[in-house]
N, C-alpha and C positions, 0 to 999 in steps of 0.2 A: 581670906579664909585661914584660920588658923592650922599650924605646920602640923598638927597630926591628923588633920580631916582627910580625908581620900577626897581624889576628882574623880566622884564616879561619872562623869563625861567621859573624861581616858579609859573608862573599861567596856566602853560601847564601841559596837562595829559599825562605826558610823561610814553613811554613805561616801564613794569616794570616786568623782571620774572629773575628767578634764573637758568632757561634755558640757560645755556652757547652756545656762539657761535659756539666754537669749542666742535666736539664727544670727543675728545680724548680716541678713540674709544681701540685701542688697550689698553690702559691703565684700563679704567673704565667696559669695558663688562664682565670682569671677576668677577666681584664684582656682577653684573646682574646674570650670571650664579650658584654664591652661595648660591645670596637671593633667587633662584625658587625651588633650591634644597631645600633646610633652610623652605622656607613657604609652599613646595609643592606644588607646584602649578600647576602642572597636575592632581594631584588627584582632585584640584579646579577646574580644570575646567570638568573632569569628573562629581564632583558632581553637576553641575552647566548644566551639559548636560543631566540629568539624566530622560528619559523617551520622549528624542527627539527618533527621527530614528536614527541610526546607520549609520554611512559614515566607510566603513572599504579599508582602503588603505595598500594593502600589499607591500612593498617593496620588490625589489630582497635583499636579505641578502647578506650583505658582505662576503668575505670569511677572517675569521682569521687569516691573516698571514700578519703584515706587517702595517705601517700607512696607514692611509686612503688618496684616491688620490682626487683629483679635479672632478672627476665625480662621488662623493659620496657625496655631497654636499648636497643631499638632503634626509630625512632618517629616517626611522622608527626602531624602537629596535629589532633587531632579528640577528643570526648570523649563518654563513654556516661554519661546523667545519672540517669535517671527508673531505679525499681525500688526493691525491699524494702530492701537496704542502708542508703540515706538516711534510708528511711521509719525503721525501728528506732531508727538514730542520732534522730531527731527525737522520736517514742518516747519515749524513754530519756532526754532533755534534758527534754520538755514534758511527758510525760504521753498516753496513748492516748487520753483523752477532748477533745480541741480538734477545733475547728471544721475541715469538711474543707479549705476555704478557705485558712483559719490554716497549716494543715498542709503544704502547696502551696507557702504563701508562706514558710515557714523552711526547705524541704526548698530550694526553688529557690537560695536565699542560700548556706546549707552546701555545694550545689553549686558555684554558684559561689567560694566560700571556697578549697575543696579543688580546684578548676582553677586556680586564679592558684600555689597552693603546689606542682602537680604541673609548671605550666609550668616553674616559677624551676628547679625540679631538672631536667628535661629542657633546656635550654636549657645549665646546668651541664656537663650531660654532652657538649655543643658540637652538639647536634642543630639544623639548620638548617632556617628552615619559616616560614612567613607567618603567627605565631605571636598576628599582630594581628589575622586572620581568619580562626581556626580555625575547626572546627561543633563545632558543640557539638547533641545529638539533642533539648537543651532552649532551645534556641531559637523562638522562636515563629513564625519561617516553617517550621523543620522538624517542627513539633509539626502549625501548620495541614497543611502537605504530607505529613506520615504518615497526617493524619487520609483527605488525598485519596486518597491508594494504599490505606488501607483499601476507600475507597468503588470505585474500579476494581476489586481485586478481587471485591469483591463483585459489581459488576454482571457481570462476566466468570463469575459462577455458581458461583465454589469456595466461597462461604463457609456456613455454614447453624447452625440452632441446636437442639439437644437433649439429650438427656439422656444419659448416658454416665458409664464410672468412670475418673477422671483421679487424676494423683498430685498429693494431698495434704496439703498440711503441717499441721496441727494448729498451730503456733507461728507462721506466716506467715498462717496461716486464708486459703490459699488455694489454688485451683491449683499447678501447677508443672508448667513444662517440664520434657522428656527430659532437656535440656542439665542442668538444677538438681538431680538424681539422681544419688547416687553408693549404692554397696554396702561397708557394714561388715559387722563381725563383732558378731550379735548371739546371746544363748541365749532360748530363748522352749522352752516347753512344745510337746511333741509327742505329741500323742495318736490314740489310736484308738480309732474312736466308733461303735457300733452304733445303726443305725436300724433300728428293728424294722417286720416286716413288717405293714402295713394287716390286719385281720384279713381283709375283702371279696377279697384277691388272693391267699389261699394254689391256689387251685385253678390260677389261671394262672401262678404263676408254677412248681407242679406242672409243666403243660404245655409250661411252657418248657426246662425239664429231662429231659422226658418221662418225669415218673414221674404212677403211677396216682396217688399223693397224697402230701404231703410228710412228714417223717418228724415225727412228733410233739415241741409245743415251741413255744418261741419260734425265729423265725427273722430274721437278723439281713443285711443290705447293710450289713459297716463299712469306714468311711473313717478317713482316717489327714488329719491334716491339723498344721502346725505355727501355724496362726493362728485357736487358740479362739475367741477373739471373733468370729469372725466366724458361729455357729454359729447363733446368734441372729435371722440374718439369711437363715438359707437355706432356700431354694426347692426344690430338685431334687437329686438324685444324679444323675453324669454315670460312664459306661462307655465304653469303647470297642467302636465296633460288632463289629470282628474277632479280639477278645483272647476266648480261652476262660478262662470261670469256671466255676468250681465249689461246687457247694451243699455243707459238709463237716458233718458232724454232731460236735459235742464235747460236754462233760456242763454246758456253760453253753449250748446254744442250737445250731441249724444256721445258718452262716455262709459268707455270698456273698464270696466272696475270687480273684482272679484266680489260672488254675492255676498262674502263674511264680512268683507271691510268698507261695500258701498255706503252703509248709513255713515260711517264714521266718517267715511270722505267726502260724504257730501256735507256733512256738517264743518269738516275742517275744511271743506270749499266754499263755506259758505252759499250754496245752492242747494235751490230744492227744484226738485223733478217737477217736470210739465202736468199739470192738473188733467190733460183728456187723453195723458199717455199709458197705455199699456204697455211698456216696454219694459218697465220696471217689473213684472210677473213674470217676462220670461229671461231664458239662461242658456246657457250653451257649457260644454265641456271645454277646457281647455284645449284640449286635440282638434277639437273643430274648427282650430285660430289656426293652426298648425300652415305658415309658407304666404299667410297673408300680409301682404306690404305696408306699413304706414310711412310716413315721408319724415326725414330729420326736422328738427325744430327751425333751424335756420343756414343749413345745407342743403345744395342740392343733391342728394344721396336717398337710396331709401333703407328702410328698417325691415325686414321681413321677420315672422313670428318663429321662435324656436320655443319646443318645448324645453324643459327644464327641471326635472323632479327636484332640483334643490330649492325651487323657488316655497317660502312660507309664508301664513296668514297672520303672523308674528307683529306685523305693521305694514307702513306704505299701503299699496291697491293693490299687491293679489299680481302685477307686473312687474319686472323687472329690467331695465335696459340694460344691455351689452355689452362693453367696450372688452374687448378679447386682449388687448394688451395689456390688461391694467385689471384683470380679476382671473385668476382660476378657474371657475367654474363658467366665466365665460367663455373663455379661451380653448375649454373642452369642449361648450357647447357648437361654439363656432367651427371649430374642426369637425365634430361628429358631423356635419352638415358640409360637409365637402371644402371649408373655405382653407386657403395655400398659406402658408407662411409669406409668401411676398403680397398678399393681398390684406395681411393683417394692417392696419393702421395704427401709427406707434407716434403720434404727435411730441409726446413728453420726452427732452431730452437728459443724458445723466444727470446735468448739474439743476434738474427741477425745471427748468424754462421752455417754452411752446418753442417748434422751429420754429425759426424766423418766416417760414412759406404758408404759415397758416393764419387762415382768413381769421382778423378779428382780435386777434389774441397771440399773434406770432411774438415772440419774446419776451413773453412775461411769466412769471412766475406762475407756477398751479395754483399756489395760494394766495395770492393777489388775483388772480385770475377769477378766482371763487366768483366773486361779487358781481363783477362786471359780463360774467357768464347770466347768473342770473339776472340782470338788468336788460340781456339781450333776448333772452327766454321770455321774458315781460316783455319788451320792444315789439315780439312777433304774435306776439295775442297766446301762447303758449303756458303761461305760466297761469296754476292752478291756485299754488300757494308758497307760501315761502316762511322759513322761521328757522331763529337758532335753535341749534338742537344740539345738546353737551352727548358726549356719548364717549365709549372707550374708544380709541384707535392706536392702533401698532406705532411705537417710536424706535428706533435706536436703541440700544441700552446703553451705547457710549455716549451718544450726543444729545440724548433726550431731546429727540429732535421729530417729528411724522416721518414717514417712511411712505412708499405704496408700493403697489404692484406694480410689476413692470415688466413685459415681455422683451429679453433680450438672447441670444443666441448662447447661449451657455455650454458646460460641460456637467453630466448629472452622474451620478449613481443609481440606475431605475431599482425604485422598490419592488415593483411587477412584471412587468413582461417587458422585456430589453430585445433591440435587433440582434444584441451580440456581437462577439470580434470573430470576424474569417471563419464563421460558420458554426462557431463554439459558443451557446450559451450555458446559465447554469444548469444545475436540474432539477433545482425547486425556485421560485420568488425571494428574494432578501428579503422582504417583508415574511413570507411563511419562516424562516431560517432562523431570522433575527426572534420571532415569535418565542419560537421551540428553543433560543437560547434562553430568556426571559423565564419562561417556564421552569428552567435543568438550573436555575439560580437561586440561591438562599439569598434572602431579602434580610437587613435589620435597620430600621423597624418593617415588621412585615406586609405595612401598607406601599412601598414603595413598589413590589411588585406588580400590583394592580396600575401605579399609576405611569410604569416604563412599559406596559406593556402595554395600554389604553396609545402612546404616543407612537408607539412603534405602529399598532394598527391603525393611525389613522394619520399619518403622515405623507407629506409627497416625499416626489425622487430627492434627493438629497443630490444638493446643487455645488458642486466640487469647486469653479472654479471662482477667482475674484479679481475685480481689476483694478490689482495695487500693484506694489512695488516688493515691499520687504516681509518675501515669501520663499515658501518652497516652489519655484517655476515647474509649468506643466511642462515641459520641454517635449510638446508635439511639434512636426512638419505637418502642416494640410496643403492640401491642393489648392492652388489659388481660384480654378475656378469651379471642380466639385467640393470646394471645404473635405476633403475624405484625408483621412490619414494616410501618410509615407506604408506604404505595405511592408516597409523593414522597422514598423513602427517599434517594436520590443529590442532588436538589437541596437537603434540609436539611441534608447532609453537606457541602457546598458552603457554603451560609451559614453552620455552625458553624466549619467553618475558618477564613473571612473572620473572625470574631468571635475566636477563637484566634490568629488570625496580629496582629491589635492587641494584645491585652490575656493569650496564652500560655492554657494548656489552666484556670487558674484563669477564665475566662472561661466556658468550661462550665456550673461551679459555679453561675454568677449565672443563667445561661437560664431562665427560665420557659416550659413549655411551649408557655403562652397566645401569649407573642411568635413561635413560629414554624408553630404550627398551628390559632392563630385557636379559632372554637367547637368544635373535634376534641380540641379538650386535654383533656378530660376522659375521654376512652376511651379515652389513650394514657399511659404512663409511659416517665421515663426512662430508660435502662439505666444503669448503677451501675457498671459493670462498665473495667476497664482494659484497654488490650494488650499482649500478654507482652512483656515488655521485649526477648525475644530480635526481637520485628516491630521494636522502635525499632533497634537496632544491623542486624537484619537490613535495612530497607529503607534503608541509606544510599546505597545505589547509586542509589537513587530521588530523596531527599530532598537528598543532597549532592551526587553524582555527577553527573547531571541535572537539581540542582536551585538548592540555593544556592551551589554551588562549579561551578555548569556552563561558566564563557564558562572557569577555568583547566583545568578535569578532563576528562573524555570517558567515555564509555560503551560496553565496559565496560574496567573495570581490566584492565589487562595483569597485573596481581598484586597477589591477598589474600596477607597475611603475618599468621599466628598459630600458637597452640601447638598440641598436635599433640589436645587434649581438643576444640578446637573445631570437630573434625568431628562432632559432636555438636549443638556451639553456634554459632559467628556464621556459619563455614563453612555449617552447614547451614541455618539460617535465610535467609540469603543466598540460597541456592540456589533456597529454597522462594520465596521471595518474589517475588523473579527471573524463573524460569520460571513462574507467575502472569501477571506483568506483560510480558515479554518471550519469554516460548518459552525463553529461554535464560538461560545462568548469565551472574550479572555479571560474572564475572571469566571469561581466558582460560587462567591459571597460579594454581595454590594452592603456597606454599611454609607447612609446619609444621614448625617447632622444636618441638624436647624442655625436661623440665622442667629447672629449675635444683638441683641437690642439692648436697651439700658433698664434702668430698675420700672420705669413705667411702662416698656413694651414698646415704647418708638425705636426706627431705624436709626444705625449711629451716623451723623449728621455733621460735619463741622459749623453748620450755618445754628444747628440745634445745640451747638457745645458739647456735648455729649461724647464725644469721640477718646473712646480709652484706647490709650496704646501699649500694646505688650511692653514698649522698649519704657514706658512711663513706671511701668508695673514694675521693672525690672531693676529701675534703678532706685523704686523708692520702698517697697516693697519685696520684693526679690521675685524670679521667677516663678521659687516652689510655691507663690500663693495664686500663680496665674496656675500653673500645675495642677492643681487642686480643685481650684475654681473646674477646670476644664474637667476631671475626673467625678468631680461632686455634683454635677449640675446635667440635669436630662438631657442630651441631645437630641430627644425626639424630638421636641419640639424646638419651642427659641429656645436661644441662651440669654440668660438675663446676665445683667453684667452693670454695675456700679461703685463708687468709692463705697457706700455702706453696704454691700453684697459683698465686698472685699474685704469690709472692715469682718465682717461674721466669718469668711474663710482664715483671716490673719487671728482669728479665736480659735479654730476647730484648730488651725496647725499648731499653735500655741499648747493645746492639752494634750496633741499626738505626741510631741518634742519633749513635755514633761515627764510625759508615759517613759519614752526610751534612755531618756536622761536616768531618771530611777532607775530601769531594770539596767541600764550600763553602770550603776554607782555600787548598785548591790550585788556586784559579780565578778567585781575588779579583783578580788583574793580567790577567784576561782579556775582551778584546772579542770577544765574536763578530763584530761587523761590520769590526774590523782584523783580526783574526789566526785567521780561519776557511783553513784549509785544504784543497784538496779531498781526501775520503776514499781516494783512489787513492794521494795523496800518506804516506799516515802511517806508522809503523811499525807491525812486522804484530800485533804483540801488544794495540795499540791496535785495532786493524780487527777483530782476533779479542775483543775485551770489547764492543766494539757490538753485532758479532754475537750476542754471547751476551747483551745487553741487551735484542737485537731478539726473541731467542726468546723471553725470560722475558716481555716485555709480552705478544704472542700467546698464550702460556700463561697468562695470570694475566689478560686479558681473557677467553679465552675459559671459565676458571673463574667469573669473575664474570656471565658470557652464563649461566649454567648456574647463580647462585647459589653456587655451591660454593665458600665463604669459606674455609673453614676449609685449602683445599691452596694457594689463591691466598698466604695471608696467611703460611702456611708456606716456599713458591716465595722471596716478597723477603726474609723472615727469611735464609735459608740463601743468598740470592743478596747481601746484604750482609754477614754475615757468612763466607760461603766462596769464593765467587768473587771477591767484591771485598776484602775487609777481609785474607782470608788469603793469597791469592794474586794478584790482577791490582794492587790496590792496594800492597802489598809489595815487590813488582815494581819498579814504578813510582817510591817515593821517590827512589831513587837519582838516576834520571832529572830528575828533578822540581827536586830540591836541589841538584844541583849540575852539572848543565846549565848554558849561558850560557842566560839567563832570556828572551831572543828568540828561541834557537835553534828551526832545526827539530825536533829532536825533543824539547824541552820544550814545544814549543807544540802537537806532533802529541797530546802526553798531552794537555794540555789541551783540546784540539777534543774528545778522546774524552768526557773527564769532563765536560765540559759536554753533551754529547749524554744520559751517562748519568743525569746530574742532571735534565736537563728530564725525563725517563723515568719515572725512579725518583719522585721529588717526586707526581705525577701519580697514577702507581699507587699510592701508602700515601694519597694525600688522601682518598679515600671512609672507611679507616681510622685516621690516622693524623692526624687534620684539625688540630689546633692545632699538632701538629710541621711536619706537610706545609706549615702558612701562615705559622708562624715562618720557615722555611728560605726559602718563595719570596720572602719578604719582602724577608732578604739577598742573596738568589739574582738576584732581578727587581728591583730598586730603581722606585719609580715605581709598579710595577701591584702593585694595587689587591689581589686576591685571588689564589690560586692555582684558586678554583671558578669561578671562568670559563671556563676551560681548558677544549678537550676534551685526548683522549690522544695524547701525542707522536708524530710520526711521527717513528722513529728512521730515521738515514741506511741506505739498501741500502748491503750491501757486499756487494761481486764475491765468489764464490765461498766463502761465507758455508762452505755446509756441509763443504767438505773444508779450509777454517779451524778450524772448532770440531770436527775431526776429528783436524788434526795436533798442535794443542794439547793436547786431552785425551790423547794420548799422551806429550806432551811434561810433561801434569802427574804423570801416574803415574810417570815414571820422575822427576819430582823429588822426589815422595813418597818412593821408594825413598831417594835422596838424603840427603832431611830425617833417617829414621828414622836413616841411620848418623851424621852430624851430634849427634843428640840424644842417639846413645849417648858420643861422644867429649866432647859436655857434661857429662854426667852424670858421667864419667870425671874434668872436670877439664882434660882437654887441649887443650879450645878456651874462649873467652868465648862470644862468637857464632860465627855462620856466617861472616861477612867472615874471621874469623882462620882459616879452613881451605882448602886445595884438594884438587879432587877430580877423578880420573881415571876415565873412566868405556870401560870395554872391551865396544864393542859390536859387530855382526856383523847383514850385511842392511841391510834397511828401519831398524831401531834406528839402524844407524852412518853410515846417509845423513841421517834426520833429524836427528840432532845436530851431523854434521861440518856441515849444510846453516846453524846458526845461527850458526859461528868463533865470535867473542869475545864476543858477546851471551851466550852459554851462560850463560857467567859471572854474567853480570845473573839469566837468569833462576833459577838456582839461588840467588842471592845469598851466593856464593863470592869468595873474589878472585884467582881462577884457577880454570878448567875448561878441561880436555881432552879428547880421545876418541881411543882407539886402537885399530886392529882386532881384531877375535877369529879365530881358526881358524874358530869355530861357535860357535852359540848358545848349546850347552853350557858354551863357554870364557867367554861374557860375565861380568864383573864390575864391580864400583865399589868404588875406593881410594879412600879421605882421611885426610888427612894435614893436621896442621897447619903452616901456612906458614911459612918461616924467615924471611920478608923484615920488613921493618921497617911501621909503620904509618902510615899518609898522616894527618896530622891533618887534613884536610879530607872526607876524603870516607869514610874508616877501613877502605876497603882497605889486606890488609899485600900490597904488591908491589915488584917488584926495584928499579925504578926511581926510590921515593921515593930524593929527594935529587940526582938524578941532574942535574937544572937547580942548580948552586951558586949561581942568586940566589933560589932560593925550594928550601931545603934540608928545610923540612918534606913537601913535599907531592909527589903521583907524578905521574907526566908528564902524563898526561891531564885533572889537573886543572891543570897550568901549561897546556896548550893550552885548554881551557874558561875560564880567565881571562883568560890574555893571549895564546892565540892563534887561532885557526881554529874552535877548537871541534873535541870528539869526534863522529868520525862513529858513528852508529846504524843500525841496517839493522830489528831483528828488536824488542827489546826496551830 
């Protein structure tokens, strides 16, 4: 350039910050993650919160065992230790035969192993939390203080002990909770089985048919059942008292079969009824069976008939057979009918296999058994029919493995009517209790309500105890020969705690009875028994809440957060626990998320590939795109989650990061305490992007009042990239760059943007947190975090709504604008928009609001000339452009008549010779 040109580049206020374009996120957040450690910066923000209310958000606690998955993304410090998981893993390293002690003492270390590894990755992901004094449910004050809310409940009368059929695993060789039950798809044998009539009851059950005698033969009550094994075991046929049945005669036997389902079963029996029989028109009630004997298939034992209102016409024949060990509803039946717990028959042993003392089948497997059941059923002239039949049946959820019923002597939590402790029961049902907390609870999403309180009401007793190892020990005394509990039952629960809270629930182990009941020791034993692990994560309200986290937490939580399976699990556990000890639920808000699946909707799988890992995300990607993802994407339902659902979040944060890049480059020469303006003072376009700052905080707090991340996180997405990035910010360069850099209306933009920065900044930090605390860094020089903060209060502005009224008309008709601009790009006959002008023929309210802006028009179109001329009528309205003949300002790259027109500064247009060397361009609007 020759030596007397100006660089009019150096006379511009060009953007200016250290705000890198690019996060280089996986790179740099770790560096974030030292310094909050390093400054503390949670206990900052505690002390910086100190004597606000209390917001206490409990998380479901992860369970220790294993890196943390994509649905734990979001996370408060606490950890679930004790249960079968560890046990296996320990298993599977040692060997099942160590000492139980031994067992305790490596489960406990592998816990702790796998919480330090699950910390390092949640701390990664920039989650903030007093990470140095988590809880942990294996903590030995929390172990002793479980053991005490054990002993409370029980004195308050809910708890009791007996015999009962609970879900059983065979491969856990124990109990199992509701929550630990899921339904696959298994095929299992489905047969139909005749039990032939007692010979001592042909006469009655004649009378029950009202025939003078029954039609010569064998006569057969068949049941249809899909779980042979269990045939072995049964007691009774059950009918329904008001279902008619009918006696049908065929040329294998007269057959008791319900009248809805007789045709179907004789046709899947391949028989048909006696051609000169009658017996086929008549029926009997179900009550008229009621105490009548049939004979087992191939025992000598008999069946006698119980009614059964759960019996349906759903399938099978309308009968049902019995085994009281191995179904619920038989097991009721059979009691309601006088039968003893020592008279129940309980063939199936823990580990799945027949005793050895039963005929036929003595140690073998149930499921192996299957087969050769039915083969024996054939054998005895018994068998109707037979065929695979695929159907859902309960598994494990650890071992995906069947499960069944199984009567064993247990410890329960009764939902309804309890005998009670030493004469003290409650004074409503834990089922009515748990109800009426369900109810006094805000739900989000609001269907979760319906379906916690659908399980609540239709639940059995809730089955406390399990027969493992690495647990919280029930540390009862019974009697050895009434089973009844030590009558000092609460005070030896007291000293075992004390004894646990030193030395952790391995302290149990060492007790000798003799130390705590003196010369009774020999008439009492210890219980063996654990407690379901759902009581460990269930009574943390107890144990942490009010216990070892009491002076920071409070009772109860304003908000559980977990997935949407644990109304089933911590959800309900909690509940149960809760209203026990309090009347009421711990929490006053449940929020559940949906599962995480990939971009087609299947579950994530490693056999499927599929499997994204936060720590994957973290290192290639950085966390703030998992961040996002998580804040962006509905939890109502699934979460979708994929490398190209990641690639479209690694774009949305991409325009957020430009957004704040700009408003930090164009405010880097400003003080708020010198060059604060009062808001009356600005121009209106300024005043109009406050307001609409103002709105979008109100909108995106009161999403976040409501939990609803997903529209909040959407709201600043589209408000930095369309309000600001594409239009208010656009706007504004002009102004910005080549304004005189003290002027008022460069300084009025920047009052603005520093308003919207404190705003914006603020709002993305709960999502946004390692950008949000990069930015305030440069933003705020000096302070410390941006989580100290609360939320901006952005300036009132007068007349806010009929602002963001005339604007948003004023942006439509730029839009209009824009489209014909982009056609005469595409054309070739402009570069930009500076190279055109545009006439715009309006009529009415259109041609007041435009004529009302004169020369700013211009600006805001970002034209370098706009007009407006009248129309006849609305019909007449149009918009001309045209590209401009005039020449090009090198300073500010408007083409206008007047470059040149100053002969001592012959590049540039007049408006920029007065912004340099004189008065400065007046601004009204934009």
């Amino acid at each position: 350039m020759p030596e007397n040109k100006t660089d009019y580049k150096k006379t511009l206020n060009l953007p200016n910050t250290p705000f890198p374009m690019r996060g280089d996120l996986a790179r740099r957040e770790p560096h974030w993650v030292e310094e909050w450690q390093k400054k503390r910066i949670y206990e900052k923000i505690r002390e910086a919160s100190r004597g606000r209310p209390k917001f206490v958000l409990h998380d479901g606690p992860p369970y220790a065992n294993g890196d943390i998955h994509i649905g734990q993304a979001v996370y408060v410090p606490g950890w679930d230790c004790h249960g079968m998981p560890i046990e296996v893993q320990i298993e599977k390293t040692y060997g099942k035969n160590i000492p139980v002690e031994k067992t305790l003492c490596l489960a406990r270390a592998y816990a702790a192993e796998q919480i330090e590894r699950q910390k390092k990755d949640f701390q990664r992901l920039g989650v903030l939390g007093d990470w140095d004094n988590a809880y942990t449910t294996m903590a030995f004050k929390s172990e002793a203080d479980e053991i005490r809310t054990l002993g409370k409940v029980l004195e308050k009368g809910y708890i009791y002990r007996g015999l009962k059929p609970v879900n059983w695993c065979f491969d856990c060789g124990s109990a199992l909770a509701e929550a630990e039950v899921e339904y696959m798809d298994r095929i299992d044998f489905a047969v139909d089985v005749g039990f032939p009539l007692a010979d001592d009851q042909r006469g009655k059950l004649a009378r029950a048919f009202a025939f003078d005698e029954l039609p010569k033969g064998p006569v057969y009550a068949v049941i249809w059942t899909t779980t042979p094994w269990t045939i072995p075991a049964n007691q009774a046929l059950n009918v329904h008292p008001d279902y008619l049945y009918s006696l049908v005669e065929t040329e294998k036997g007269s057959l008791i079969l319900a009248n809805d389902l007789k045709e179907a079963c004789l046709s899947r029996f391949g028989l048909k009824r006696r051609a000169q029989s009658s017996a086929f028109d008549h029926s009997a009630p179900g009550r008229a069976l009621e105490l009548i004997n049939f004979r087992h298939p191939f025992y000598e034992r008999l069946s006698p008939v119980y009614l059964g209102e759960y019996v349906t016409l759903e399938q099978g024949t309308g009968i049902v057979h019995s085994a009281p060990a191995y179904g619920v509803d038989d097991f009721i039946s059979c009691r309601r009918y006088g039968m003893k717990d020592e008279q129940i028959l309980a063939p199936v042993m823990g580990d799945g296999k027949y005793a050895s003392s039963l005929p036929f089948f003595g140690g073998l497997d149930i499921w192996t058994a299957n087969s050769r059941i039915v083969e024996k059923i054939r054998e005895t002239g018994a068998l109707f029919h037979s065929e695979k039949h695929p159907h859902s049946y309960m598994h494990c959820w650890r071992h995906r493995t069947p499960i069944i019923y199984r009567a064993t002597t247990q410890w329960f939590a009764g939902m309804d009517e309890v005998p009670g402790y030493k004469g003290v029961k409650p004074a409503e049902t834990l089922r009515a209790t748990a109800l009426r907390g369900v109810e006094a609870t805000r739900f989000y999403p609001s269907w979760g309500q319906a379906r916690l309180h659908g399980m609540i009401a239709n639940r059995p007793d809730w089955t406390l105890s399990r027969q493992r190892q690495w647990g919280v020990p029930m540390p009862f005394f019974i009697h050895r020969e009434t089973g009844a509990l030590h009558p000092r039952t609460p005070e030896l629960l007291e000293a075992v705690a004390k004894r646990v809270e030193q030395g952790g629930i391995e302290a149990w182990q060492r007790i000798d009875a003799r130390e705590l009941l003196g010369p009774e020791s020999a008439q009492y034993e210890k219980v063996k028994d654990t407690l379901d692990v759902w009581f460990d994560s269930g009574s943390t309200h107890e144990t942490v809440l009010n216990g070892s986290h009491a002076k920071e937490l409070k009772f109860p939580a304003d908000l559980y957060l977990e997935g949407s399976d644990q109304h089933r699990g911590w959800f309900h556990s909690s509940l149960l626990v809760s209203c026990m000890l309090n009347g009421r639920a711990p929490y006053d808000a449940l929020l559940t998320h949906g599962f995480v699946v990939d971009g087609e909707g299947r579950k994530m799988s490693k056999s499927l590939g599929n499997v994204i890992a936060p720590r994957k995300v973290s290192e290639t990607l950085g966390a703030e795109i998992l961040r996002l993802w998580v804040a962006a994407t509905d939890y109502s339902g699934e979460l979708f989650i994929s490398d190209e659902i990641l690639k479209g979040v690694v774009e949305s944060y991409r325009r957020i990061r430009n957004t704040l890049r700009f408003l930090l480059a164009n405010i880097s020469d400003f003080d708020p305490e010198r060059h604060a303006i009062p808001v009356e003072k600005w121009l209106e376009i300024d005043r109009y992007a406050v307001a609409l700052t103002q709105q979008l905080q109100k909108s995106v707090l009161e999403d976040y009042d409501r939990y609803e991340f997903h529209p909040a996180a959407a709201k600043l997405q589209n408000f930095c990239s369309e309000e600001l990035s594409a239009f208010y910010l656009d706007v504004l360069k002009d102004r910005l760059y080549t304004c005189g850099k003290d002027s008022p209306a460069r300084r009025s933009a920047q009052n603005a943007l520093y308003h919207i920065t404190q705003s914006v900044l603020r709002l993305i930090a709960p999502v946004l947190s390692f950008t949000a605390e990069e930015a305030w860094r440069l933003f705020q020089p000096g302070d410390d975090t941006v989580f100290v903060h609360t939320y901006y209060r952005v300036p009132e502005v007068s007349g806010a709504e009929a602002l963001l009224g005339k604007w948003r008309a004023l942006r439509q008709i730029r839009s209009e604008v824009q489209k014909l601009l982009e056609n005469h790009r595409s054309a070739g006959r402009i570069g930009s928009s500076l190279q055109a002008e545009v006439e715009i023929v309006a009529s009415g309210e259109k041609l007041k609001l435009l004529k009302g802006l004169g020369d700013d028009l211009r600006f805001v179109l970002i034209t370098s000339r706009a007009t407006v001329a009248r129309a006849a009528s609305e019909a007449d309205e149009a918009i001309h452009t045209l590209p401009s003949p005039h020449p090009k300002c090198e300073r500010c790259w408007h083409w206008r008549a007047d470059v040149g027109a100053d002969p001592d500064h012959p590049e540039i247009c007049g408006r920029c010779v007065q912004n340099l060397y004189g008065s400065g361009e007046p601004r009204r609007f934009a």
